[in-house]
C-alpha positions, 0 to 999 in steps of 0.5 A: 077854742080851749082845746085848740088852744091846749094843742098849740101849747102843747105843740110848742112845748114839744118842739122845745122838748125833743130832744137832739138825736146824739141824745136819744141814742145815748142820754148818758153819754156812755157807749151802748154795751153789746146787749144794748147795741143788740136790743137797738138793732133788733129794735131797728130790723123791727121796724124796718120789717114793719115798714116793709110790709107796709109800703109792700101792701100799699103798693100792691093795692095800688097796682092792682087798682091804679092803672097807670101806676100799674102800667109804669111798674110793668114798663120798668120791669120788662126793661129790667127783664131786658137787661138780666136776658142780655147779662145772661146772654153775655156769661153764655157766648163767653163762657170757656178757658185758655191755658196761660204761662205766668213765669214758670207756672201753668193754669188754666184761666175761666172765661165769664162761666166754670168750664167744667161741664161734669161739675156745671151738671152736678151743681144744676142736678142738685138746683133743679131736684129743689124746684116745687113740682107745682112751681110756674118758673124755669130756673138754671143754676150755673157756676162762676169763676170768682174766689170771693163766696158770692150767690145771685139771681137774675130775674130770667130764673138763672141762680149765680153761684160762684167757686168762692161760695162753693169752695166754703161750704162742707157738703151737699147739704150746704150747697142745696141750701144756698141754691134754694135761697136764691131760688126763693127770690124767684119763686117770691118773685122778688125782683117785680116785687123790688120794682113795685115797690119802689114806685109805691114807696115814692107814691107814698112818700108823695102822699104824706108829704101832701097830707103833713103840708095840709095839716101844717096849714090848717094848724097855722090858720088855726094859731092866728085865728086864736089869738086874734080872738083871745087878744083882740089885737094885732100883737095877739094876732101876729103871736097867735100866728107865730104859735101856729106856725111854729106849731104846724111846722112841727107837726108837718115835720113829723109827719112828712118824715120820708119812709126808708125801707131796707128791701135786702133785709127783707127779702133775704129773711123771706128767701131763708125761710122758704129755703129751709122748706125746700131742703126739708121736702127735698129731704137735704139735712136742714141742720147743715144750715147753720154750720154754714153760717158758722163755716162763713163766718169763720171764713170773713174773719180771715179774709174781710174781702169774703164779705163782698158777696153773699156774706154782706154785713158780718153782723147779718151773718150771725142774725140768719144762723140764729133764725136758722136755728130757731126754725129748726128747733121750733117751726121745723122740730117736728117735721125733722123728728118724721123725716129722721124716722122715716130714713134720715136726710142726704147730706153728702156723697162720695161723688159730690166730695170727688168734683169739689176736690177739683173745684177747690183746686180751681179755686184755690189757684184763683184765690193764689193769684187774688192774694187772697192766701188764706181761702187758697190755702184752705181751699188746696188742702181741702182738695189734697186732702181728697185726691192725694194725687192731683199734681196741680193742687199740690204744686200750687200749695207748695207755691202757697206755703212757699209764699206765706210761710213762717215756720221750718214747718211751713217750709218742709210741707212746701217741699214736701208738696212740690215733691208730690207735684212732681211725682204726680204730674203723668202728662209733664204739665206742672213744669214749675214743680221741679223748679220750686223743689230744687230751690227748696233744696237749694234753701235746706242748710243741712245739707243738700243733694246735689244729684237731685237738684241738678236732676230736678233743675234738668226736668224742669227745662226739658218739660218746659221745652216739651210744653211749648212744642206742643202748644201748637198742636194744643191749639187743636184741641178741646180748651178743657183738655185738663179736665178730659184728662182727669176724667180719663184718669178717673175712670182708669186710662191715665196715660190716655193721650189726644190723637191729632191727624198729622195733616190736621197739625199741620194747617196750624200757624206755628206762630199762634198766639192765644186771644186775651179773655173776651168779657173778663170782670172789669172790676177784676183785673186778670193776672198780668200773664205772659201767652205762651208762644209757639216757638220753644223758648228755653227758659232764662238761664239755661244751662249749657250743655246737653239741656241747652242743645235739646233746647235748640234742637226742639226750636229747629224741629218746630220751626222745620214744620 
């Protein structure tokens, strides 16, 4: 009776001794130095991984020994299956492109998926040389159209990564890298996983709840039993049962604290570590992993809205370049040293730098019309930097530096790049380039050369003309036209033209217009953009005079047809 009677006691004087949780967390009522918010945290990511695994082996056993906890984890898995097939089937059937005029510019919007098939394989090549030889999955890495760095996986074995993501990264090396950490929830099968556990979290939950309520009674009843047989009284009795529920509901209090579990955390820190092993059998240079990590940071300090996707917490960012780190200096150190012996790893290539000029002009473009001008910039630069002679890439830098610019500097590099748009543009696409370098003239108060402004404004509207008198045979062709272009290019025929049969252009409605994007992102609004008419509409403004006459007399001929 003693002992029971030293529980209650201490029971109570617990209860009065907790302190309050603004307390625990800062007795001193100072704020936690870096160092102290580090050790907290490490202290919290610890024992959420405890946690973790124990909910994780709790809820396998029970799937493995509970059939109809086992059968309601299969039902609700098939229905996840269901709803990943039908977002895989979504991005598919509407995946494409359609040119659009905003003003005096000309891009190409992607639909759902990147229409560029030579980078789509490229990416796909490097996704499917990380896959085990012994693995069971089937896997599909495809790319999608979005200027935010973003990374996914559904459970079908389809990897999402996006043009943002790629657009960041330095080299091959990088990219199989992000490929085979998505790979990994797969192969971890993460997704059942996420499922299982999420009924077992509530099945444990439910648990402890029962067992805190049966162990608060039993301390009640204890606590009145004392103290009717210390006092042998009713007011002993009635005080012994008060200090037996206070204590029970103490102890049922602490005990019935619900499990919180962060699965993300978890399952990331799993899927980063399988994903070195991947680069190191695959032979990719697993040091390029933590630049990477440095490489995003750098890039969410300059745009915030980068940490949307992949990136996640800014503070998760530091953590996984740390362990990364800490891999390949400890568990992968030897492996490293064998792999550098026995010929070195693969970083990069010439071919893989070529493709991302175009997917970082691509990007770019995108990240010009998001406003995110910082990751256009970068991503523009990146891409002229490679191949000089892109007109689309310099035009949209100019427009960039136009934009944003600050110095003299900035405004002569702006100039400079529309010049080369101009210079470069062979098929007469990037109209505006001509436009923007006569203003930029126009703005020069040193003086200006009026020959070439006017030259240059009469360039801009005879290619305007030009483009939309087209644009009804354009209806014809191929909808990565752009892209077939620059394949011609690369491989020596740049002034490669489409052969349209004339009585094939002629079944094709003058007055076309192009459908807006089916299956567009609800939660990113496509730029407002004005489609581009079949009839030539002169641009505003134009002058009178001989632009003026070639411009009416390109609407009689079309209208003619």
């Amino acid at each position: 009776m003693r002992s029971i009677s030293k529980i209650l006691i201490a029971a109570s004087v617990f209860a009065c001794a907790i302190p309050a949780p603004a307390q625990i967390a800062n007795p001193f009522g100072k704020k936690p130095t870096p160092a102290q918010q580090e050790e907290q945290q490490a202290k919290k990511d610890a024992k959420n991984t405890e946690t973790y695994e124990k909910i994780k082996t709790d809820s396998q056993t029970r799937y493995q020994s509970d059939l109809a906890f086992k059968a309601s984890v299969d039902e609700d898995f098939d229905a996840l299956l269901r709803e990943h097939k039908a977002i895989a089937y979504d991005r598919n059937i509407h995946r494409g492109s359609k040119v659009y005029a905003v003003h005096e510019d000309r891009f190409r919007m992607h639909e759902s998926l990147y229409d560029n098939l030579l980078v789509q394989d490229h990416i796909n090549r490097i996704g499917q040389h990380l896959v085990p030889k012994d693995s069971d999955k089937v896997f599909a890495f495809r790319l999608l159209p979005d200027p935010t760095p973003n990374a996914e996986t559904l459970a079908t074995g389809t990897v999402y990564i996006s043009t943002g993501m790629l657009s960041v990264l330095d080299n091959e090396a990088q990219v199989a890298y992000v490929l085979a950490h998505e790979m990994a929830h797969i192969q971890l099968d993460h997704w059942r996983l996420k499922v299982m556990m999420q009924h077992g979290l509530d099945a444990y939950n439910e648990d402890q709840q029962k067992k805190a309520e049966r162990i608060a009674a039993g301390v009640s009843i204890l606590g009145a039993g004392l103290g009717a047989g210390i006092g042998k009284s009713i007011g002993s009795t009635i005080a012994g049962a008060a200090t037996g529920l206070a204590a029970g509901a103490i102890i049922g209090g602490l005990m019935n604290q619900k499990a919180v579990v962060s699965w993300d955390k978890a399952q990331e820190d799993e899927a980063d570590k399988m994903a070195m092993k991947y680069l190191l059998d695959s032979q990719y240079d697993v040091r390029e992993v933590p630049k990477l990590y440095i490489a995003l940071e750098k890039t969410a300090s300059r745009d915030t809205r980068t940490t949307l996707g992949f990136l996640g917490e800014r503070n998760r960012v530091k953590q996984r370049r740390e362990t990364s780190e800490k891999l390949i200096g400890e568990a992968y150190k030897a492996d490293i040293e064998l792999q550098l012996k026995n010929g070195g790893f693969k970083g990069d290539s010439a071919a893989h730098r070529n493709l991302m000029a175009e997917l970082k002009r691509d990007n770019g473009i995108m990240a010009y019309y998001n406003d995110m001008f910082q990751i256009a910039r970068q991503n523009l630069e990146e891409a002229v930097s490679i191949r000089e002679n892109d007109p689309a890439a310099q035009y949209y830098l100019g427009k960039v530096l136009e934009t944003i610019g600050r110095t003299p500097e900035d405004q002569k590099a702006a100039e400079t790049a529309f010049s080369k748009a101009a210079l470069y543009d062979d098929q007469r696409e990037n109209f505006g380039s001509h436009l923007h370098y006569a203003l930029m003239m126009m703005n020069d108060t040193a003086g200006s050369n009026t020959q070439q402004i006017t030259k240059e404004l009469d360039t801009y509207v005879t290619d305007y003309v030009k483009y939309q008198v087209e644009y009804s045979r354009s209806l014809l062709l191929p909808p990565n036209l752009d892209t077939i272009y620059e394949y011609m290019k690369l491989y020596g025929d740049k002034d490669w033209q489409p052969k349209v049969p004339d009585e094939a252009a002629s079944h094709v409605a003058a007055n076309s217009l192009p459908s807006a994007p089916e299956g567009a992102k609800k939660d990113v609004p496509a730029p407002k953009v004005t489609p581009v008419s079949a009839k030539p509409v002169c641009p505003p403004n134009t002058p009178p005079g001989k632009v003026g006459v070639a411009c009416a007399a390109a609407g009689a001929l079309l209208n003619k047809k």
